[in-house]
C-alpha positions in Angstrom: 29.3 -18.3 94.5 29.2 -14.6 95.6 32.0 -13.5 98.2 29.6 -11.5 100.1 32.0 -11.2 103.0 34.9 -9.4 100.6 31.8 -6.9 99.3 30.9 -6.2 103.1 34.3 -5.1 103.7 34.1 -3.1 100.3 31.8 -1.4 101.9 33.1 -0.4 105.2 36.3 0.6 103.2 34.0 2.8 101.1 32.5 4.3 104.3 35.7 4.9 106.1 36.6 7.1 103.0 33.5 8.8 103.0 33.6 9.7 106.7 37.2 11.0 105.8 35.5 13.2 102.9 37.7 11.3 100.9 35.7 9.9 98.6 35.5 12.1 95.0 32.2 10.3 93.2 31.6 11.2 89.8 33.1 14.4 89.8 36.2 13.0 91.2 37.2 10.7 89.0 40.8 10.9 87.4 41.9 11.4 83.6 41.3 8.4 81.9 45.3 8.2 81.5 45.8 8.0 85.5 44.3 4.5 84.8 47.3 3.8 82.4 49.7 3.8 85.0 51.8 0.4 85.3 53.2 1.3 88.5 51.2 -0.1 92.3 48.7 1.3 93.2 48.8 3.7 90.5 51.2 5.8 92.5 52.5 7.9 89.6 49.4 8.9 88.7 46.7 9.1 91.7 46.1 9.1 95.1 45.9 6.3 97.3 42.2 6.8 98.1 41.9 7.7 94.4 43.5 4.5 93.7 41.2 2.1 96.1 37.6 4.0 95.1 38.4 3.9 91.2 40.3 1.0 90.8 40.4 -1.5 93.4 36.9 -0.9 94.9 35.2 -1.9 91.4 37.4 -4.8 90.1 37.3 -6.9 93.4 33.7 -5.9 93.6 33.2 -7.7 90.6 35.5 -10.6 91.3 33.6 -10.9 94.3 30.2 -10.3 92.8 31.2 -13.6 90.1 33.0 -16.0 92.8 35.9 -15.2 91.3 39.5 -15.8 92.0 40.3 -13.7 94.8 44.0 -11.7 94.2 46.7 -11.9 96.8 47.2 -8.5 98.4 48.5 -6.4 101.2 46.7 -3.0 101.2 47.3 -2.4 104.8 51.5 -1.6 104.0 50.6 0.6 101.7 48.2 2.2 103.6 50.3 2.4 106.8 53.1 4.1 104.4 50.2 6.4 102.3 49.3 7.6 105.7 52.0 7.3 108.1 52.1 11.3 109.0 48.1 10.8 110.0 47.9 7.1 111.5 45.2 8.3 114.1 43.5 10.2 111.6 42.9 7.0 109.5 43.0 4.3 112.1 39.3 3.4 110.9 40.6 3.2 107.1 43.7 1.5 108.2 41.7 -0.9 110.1 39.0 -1.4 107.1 42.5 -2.4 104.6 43.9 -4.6 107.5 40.3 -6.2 107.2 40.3 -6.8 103.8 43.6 -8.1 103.9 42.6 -11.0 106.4 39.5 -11.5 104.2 41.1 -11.7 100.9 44.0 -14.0 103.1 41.6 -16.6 103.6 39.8 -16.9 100.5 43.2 -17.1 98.7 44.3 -20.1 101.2 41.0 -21.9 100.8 41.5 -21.5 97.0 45.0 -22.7 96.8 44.1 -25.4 99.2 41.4 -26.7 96.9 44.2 -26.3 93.8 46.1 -28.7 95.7 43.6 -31.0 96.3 42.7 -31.1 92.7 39.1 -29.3 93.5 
């Protein structure tokens, strides 16, 4: 069954980093060795709005898309720490991760409590 909740708040994070002119499209996409990195959120390697348009943006869309398993995760930290010299600037992006985060929060709860239940 389709998380359509998770891809509506894919989309509002997509359109908080295009109102930020943030968001790179085609032409912005990074060296296919910035997607090697093993380190979080590809810090080594790209930016943090890099990371969530090219990397996180796209795989939880598809989790979503398939009903899949939805990832624990706490992109509101990082973003609070990404951004921390611009808070006010990015309140609207920091506010679209803090949304995710809840979202993604209760799918993962629901799914562990239907692991425990033997569901």
């Amino acid at each position: 069954m389709m998380h359509t909740d998770i891809l509506d708040a894919l989309l509002s994070l997509e359109k908080e980093l295009r109102a930020l002119s943030l968001w790179g499209g085609e032409e912005g996409i990074p060296d296919s060795s910035a997607f090697m990195s093993t380190a979080p959120f590809c810090v080594d390697t790209m930016e943090f709005h890099q990371w969530l348009e090219y990397v996180l943006i796209p795989k939880l869309g598809a989790i979503a898309k398939e009903g899949g398993k939805i990832p624990k995760m706490a992109l509101l930290p990082a973003g609070e720490v990404y951004y921390r010299g611009s808070v006010r600037k990015h309140r609207l992006l920091l506010k679209a991760l803090r949304d995710l985060d809840r979202i993604c929060a209760v799918h993962t709860s629901a799914q562990e409590l239907k692991k425990d239940n033997g569901a």
